[in-house]
N, C-alpha and C positions, 0 to 999 in steps of 0.2 A: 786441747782440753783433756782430762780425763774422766773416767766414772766415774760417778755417784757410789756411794760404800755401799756393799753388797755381801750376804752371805753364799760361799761357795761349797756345792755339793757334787761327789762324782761317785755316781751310783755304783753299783758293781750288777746289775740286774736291771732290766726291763721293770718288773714288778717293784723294785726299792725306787726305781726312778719315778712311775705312776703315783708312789703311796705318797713322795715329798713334794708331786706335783700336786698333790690333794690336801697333803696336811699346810704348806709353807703359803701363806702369799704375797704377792703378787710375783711369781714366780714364772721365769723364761727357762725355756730348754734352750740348750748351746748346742751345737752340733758342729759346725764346719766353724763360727764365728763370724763367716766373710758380711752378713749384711748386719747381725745383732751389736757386732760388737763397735761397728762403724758408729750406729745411732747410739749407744752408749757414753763412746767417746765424746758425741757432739750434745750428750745431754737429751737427746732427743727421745730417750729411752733410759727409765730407770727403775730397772726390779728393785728386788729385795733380796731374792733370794736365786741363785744362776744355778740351772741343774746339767750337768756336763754329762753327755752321754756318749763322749766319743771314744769312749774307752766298749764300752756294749760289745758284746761277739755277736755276730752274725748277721749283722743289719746292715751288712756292706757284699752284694752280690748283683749280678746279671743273671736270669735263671729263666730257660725255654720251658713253656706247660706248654701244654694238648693243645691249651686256649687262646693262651695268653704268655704274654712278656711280662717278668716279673722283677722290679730293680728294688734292691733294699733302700731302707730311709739314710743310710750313710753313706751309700754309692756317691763317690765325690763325682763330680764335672768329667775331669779328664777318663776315668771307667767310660764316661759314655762316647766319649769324641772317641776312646782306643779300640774300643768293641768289635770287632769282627763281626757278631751279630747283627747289633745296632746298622753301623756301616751297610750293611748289607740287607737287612730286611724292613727298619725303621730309621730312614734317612734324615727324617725331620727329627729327630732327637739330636743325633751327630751333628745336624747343619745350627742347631741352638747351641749343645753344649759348647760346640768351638768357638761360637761368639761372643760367651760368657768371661768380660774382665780380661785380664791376662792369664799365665802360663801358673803363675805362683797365687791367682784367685782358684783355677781349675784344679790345683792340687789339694787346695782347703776345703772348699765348697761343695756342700751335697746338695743331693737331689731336692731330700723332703724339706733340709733348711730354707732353701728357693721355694717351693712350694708353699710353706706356713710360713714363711714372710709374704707372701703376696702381693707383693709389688706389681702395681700393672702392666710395668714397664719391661719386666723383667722380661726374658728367652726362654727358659723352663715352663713357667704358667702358662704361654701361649702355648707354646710347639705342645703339651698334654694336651691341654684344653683340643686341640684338633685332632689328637691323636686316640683321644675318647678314653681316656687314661680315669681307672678308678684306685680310692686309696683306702687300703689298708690302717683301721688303727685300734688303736688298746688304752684301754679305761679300765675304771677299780669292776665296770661290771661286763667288761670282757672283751671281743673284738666286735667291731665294726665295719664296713665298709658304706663309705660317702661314694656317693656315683657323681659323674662328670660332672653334671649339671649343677648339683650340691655344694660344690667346696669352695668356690673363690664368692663370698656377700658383699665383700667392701673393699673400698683400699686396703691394704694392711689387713683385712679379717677374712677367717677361714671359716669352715664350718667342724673344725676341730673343739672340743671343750679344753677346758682351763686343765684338765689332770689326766687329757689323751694325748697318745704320742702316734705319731707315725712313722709305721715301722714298713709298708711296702706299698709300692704302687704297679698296679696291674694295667696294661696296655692290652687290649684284645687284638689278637694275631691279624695282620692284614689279610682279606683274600687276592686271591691270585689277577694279575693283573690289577696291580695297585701300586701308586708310586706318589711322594710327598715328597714334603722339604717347606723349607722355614727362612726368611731372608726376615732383617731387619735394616730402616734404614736410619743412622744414627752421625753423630759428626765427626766421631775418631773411631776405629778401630776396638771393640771393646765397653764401648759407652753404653748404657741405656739406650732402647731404642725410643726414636722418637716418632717411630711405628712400625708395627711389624707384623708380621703375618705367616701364618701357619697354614699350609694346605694338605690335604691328601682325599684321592682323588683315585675313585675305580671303576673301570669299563668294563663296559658290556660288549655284545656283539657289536659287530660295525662301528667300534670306537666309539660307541652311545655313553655318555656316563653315566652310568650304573648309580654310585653313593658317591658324592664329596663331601667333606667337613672342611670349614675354612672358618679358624678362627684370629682374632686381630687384639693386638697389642698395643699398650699406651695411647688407646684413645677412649677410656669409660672407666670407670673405678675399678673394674673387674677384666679380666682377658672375655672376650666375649665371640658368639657366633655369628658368622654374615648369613643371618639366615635366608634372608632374601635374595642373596646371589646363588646362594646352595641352591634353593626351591628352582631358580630361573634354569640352572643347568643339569639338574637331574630329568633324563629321559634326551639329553639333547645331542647332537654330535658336534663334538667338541673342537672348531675352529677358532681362529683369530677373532673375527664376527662375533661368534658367542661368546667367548671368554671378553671379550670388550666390553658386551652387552652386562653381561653379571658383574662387572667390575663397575658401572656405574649402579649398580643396587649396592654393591659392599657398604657402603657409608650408612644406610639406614639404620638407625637407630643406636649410631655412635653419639660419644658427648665430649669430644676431646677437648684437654684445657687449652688454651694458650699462655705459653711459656717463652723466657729466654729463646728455647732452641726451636721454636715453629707456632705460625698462630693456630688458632682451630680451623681455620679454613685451609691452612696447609697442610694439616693433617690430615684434614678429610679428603683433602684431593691423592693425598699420597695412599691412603688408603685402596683407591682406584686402579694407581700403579703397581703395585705391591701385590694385589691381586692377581694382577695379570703376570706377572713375573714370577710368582710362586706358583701359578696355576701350570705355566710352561714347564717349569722347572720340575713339576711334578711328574707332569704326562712323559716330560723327557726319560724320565728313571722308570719308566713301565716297560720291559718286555713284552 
């Protein structure tokens, strides 16, 4: 199939891109195309009005603060898999990006496109989501930033307005002896997960765990936190025993659909798994 008729705009500015997300409607930002232009084709999605910003200077970088990891809104996919940084300091991003589509989706697809599509299914939303990642945006009355908790409301909905854009998203620096990573488990190589989980995870003395965030994918309209495994395992020392123990709390207060690719009850149980495997996987990457 093809679009639906559409009028097309390609800003030369930040600001020119804001004013036509304010004055046109029902108007979509384009950015990478990989998920808009899919639902487009299948009718599933039909602006009015297409505002293309991939032309924009500057909203395509990796950049180390004091604080914080800072990625522009057009950092494609493969930036994150190649980063030396990343690779190296925040492995749960690297371990998403690579599982993202193929080789020719990773060259198209950014960051904050994944992000303000919100797909619950997606590798980006979770592995932030755990990563405690806040976003950076710009409106007619200026910038903003939405905090972790904030940004994913529904399937498909963000907590961005109709004439904001996102132009950066902020990672606050891991402390020392801190190690993540992100596994999804899906039926090809590349596919949606049909669950997936984000950890990271830092000790204290005596291998106590200090702080975890473990958030979980394509089970709840939103990527969401395993708060009750978190709670179980902070102060605890962290063996096979415990991380087992928290991995039967992970499921609390998921609502996974049942689908062609798993019922809810297998996805809950997988959730369990998943838990436990990115939890090791984490501790593994701690010095």
């Amino acid at each position: 199939m093809t679009p639906k008729q559409f009028d097309y705009y390609s800003p030369a500015s930040l600001n020119e891109a804001i004013q036509l997300l304010k004055t046109k409607d029902e108007a979509k930002v384009l950015a990478g195309g990989q998920s808009l232009l899919a639902l487009m084709k299948l009718r599933l999605a039909a602006p009015k009005n297409i505002i293309d910003i991939t032309k924009l200077q500057g909203l395509s970088y990796i950049k180390e603060d004091k604080d914080y990891l800072a990625i522009g809104a057009l950092t494609i996919h493969d930036m994150l898999e190649q980063s030396a940084v990343i690779k190296s300091k925040f492995t749960i991003l690297n371990d998403a990006a690579s599982k993202i589509g193929d080789q020719q989706i990773r060259n198209r697809g950014t960051v904050a496109g994944s992000v303000c599509h919100a797909d619950p299914a997606a590798d980006l939303p979770t592995a932030l989501t755990a990563a405690d990642a806040s976003y950076v945006v710009q409106g007619p009355s200026g910038q903003r930033i939405i905090a972790p908790k904030d940004m994913f409301v529904d399937i498909f909905t963000t907590a961005l307005g109709h004439d904001e854009v996102v132009t950066e998203i902020r990672i606050p620096n891991f402390p020392l002896r801190t190690g993540s990573g992100y596994i999804k488990h899906s039926r090809r190589e590349g596919d949606f997960a049909i669950v997936g989980v984000g950890t990271v995870v830092t000790l204290g003395d005596g291998n106590v765990c200090k702080d975890v965030r473990i958030a979980l994918g394509s089970v709840n309209t939103t990527p969401m936190r395993a708060k009750s495994a978190e709670s179980y395992l902070r102060g605890k020392k962290l063996d096979d025993k415990t991380i087992a123990e928290a991995a039967e709390k992970g499921p609390e207060g998921a609502d996974p659909p049942s689908d062609m690719h798993g019922s809810r009850e297998y996805r809950l149980e997988m959730i369990k798994v998943f838990i436990r495997r990115t939890m090791k996987l984490a501790l593994s990457r701690i010095n």
